[in-house]
N, C-alpha and C positions, 0 to 999 in steps of 0.2 A: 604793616606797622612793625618797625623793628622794637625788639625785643629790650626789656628795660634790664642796664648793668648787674641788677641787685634784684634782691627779696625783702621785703619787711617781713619781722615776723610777728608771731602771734602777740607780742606786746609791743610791738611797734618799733624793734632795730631794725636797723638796716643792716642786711648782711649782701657783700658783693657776690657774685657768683664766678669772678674769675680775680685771680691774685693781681692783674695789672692794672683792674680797676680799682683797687682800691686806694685811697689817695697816700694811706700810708707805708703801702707797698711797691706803688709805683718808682720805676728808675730804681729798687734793691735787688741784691741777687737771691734772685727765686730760685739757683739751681743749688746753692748750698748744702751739702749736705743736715745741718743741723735744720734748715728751715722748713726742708723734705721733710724730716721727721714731724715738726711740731705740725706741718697743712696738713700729715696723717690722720689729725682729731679733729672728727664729724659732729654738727647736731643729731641727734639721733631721733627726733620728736620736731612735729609743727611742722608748718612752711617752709623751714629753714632743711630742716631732718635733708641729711647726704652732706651739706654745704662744711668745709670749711672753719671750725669755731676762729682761726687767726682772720677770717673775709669779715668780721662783724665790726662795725665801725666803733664798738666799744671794747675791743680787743687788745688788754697790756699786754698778748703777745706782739701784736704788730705797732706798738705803740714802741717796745722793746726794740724790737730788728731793726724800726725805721731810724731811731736816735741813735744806735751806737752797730749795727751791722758796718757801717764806712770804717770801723777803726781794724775791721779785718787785713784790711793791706797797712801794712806800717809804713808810716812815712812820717818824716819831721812836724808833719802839721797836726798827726794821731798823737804823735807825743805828749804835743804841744795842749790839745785838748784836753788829754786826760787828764793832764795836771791840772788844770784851768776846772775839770770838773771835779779831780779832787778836794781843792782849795774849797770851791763852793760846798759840797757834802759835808767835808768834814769841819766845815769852818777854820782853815788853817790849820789844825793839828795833824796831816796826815804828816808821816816821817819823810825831813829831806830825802831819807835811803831810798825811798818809797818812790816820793815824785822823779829821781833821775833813776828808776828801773821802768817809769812809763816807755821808754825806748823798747825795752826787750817784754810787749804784752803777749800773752794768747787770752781769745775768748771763746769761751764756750758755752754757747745757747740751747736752754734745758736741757741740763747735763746734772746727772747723778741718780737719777731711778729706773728709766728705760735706755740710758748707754751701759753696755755691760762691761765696757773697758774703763771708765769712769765714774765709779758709784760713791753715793755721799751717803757712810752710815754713822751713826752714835756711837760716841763711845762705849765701849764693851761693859763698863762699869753702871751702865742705865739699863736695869734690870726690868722697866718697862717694858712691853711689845712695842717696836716700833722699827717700820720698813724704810726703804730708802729714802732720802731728800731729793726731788729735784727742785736746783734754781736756777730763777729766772734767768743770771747771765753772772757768771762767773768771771774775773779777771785773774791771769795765773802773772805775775811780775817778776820774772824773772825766779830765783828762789829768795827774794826779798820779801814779796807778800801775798798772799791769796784774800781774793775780795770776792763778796756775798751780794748780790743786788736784787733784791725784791719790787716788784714793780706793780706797782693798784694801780687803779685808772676811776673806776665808777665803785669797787668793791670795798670792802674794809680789812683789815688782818682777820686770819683766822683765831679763834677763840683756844681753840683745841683739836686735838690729834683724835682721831680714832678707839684708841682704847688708853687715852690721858686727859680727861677733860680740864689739868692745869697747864696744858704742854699749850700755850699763846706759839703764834707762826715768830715772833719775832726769839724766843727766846730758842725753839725748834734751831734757829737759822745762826743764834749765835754758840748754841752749844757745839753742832754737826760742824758750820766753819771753824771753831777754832779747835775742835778736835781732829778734821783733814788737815790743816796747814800744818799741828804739830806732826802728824804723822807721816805726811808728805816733804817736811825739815821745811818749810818757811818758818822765815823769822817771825812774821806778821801778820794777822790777820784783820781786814775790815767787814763790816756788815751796812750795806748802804742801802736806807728804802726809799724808794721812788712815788708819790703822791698827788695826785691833782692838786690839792691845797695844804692848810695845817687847821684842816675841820676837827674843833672844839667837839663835836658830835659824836666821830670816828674812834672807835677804838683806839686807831692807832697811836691818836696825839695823846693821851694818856697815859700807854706806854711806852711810847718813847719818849716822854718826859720823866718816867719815873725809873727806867732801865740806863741814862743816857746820864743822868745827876747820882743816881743811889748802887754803886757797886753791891751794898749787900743785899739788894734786889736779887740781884744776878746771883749771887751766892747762895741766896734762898732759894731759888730758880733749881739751882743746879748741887745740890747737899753731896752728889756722888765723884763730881771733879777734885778729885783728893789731888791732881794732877795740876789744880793750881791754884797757886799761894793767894793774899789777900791782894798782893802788889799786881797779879796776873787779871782779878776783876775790874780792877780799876783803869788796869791797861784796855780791859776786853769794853768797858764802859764808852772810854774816852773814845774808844773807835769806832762809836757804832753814828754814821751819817743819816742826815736827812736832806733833801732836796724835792723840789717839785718840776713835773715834766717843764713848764715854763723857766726854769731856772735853768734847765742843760742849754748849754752852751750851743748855739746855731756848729752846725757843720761844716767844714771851711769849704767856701766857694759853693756854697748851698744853702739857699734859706727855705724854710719850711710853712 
């Protein structure tokens, strides 16, 4: 009897036991260096324990790689995309400057805590303890903008940090971003999260509706950015996207 693709585990996912099977892996490039990195993390418990955590069929890692890994090679039709997914996150307000630097992308997948040539730290004026950021998938535009992409799938936002029980993942993600772009000279920064729905339930839809309408949220958020004016919150407000994995845009000459 041949042997079955996968493992369920002990609360009943399924996790594949090789990257080709998985359906959201299949046909990407599995020799990437960034995606080497990310298969490095293991279950380390249960039936699963050895496997993979991106092989588990509820995995925003491989939910991530499968939707926008294709924009690694540039070409008119990547462009074309991102603007298309721009439009949709940001609802129209991302900057024309913005949508014609989709031509000149890089991306970088989980990039800022275990790349030691690319690390994402707070600014030095946040006298809390707090170590690196990594996120989900980074977009560099040229030096027009640096983009944030957080990405759930089954999870919810994190509540708090380690040693900051007010430090929420969304506010973590808009501090650390827009203190890399200034300091890396982008003109702009976005913060785009990615969601199964806009679950009433979710932490998230909460606050992203009250970080996303009320700049002096963010203001209260953030008491130590003396770095930026009240015009810079409202900027940092106005950029922060939402989208749900059914809203990204099919991949050209592939549907999913």
């Amino acid at each position: 009897m041949q042997d079955q693709a996968f493992v369920n585990s002990d609360s009943g996912v399924t996790v594949y036991k090789r990257f080709e099977d998985h359906p959201l892996l299949s046909g990407t490039d599995l020799r990437h260096p960034d995606f080497l990195r990310k298969a490095e993390e293991r279950f380390t418990k249960g039936k699963v324990k050895g496997l993979p955590k991106i092989c588990s069929e509820n995995s925003e890692d491989a939910r991530t790689w499968c939707h926008f890994s294709h924009l690694l090679k540039q070409t008119v039709k990547t462009s074309k995309w991102l603007r298309t997914f721009f439009e949709i996150a940001l609802e129209g307000k991302a900057s024309p400057e913005t949508l014609e630097s989709t031509a000149n992308t890089k991306l970088y997948f989980w990039h800022g805590k275990k790349t030691p040539e690319n690390m994402y730290y707070p600014p030095a004026s946040r006298t809390v303890r707090e170590g690196a950021t990594e996120v989900d998938l980074t977009l560099a535009l040229g030096r027009q903008a640096l983009v944030f992409l957080e990405a759930k799938y089954s999870g919810d936002i994190t509540r708090s940090t380690k040693y900051d029980a007010r430090r929420d993942q969304i506010i973590r993600n808009l501090d650390v971003g827009s203190w890399q772009a200034r300091q890396r000279g982008f003109r702009e920064f976005y913060f785009i999260l990615i969601t199964s729905d806009r679950n009433d339930e979710k932490a998230y839809t909460q606050m992203m509706g009250h970080y996303r309408h009320k700049p002096e949220a963010l203001r209260e958020m953030l008491p130590y950015r003396d770095d930026l004016a009240d015009i810079d919150f409202e900027t940092l407000a106005a950029n922060i996207g939402w989208i749900t994995w059914e809203e990204i845009p099919e991949q050209a000459g592939k549907s999913r």
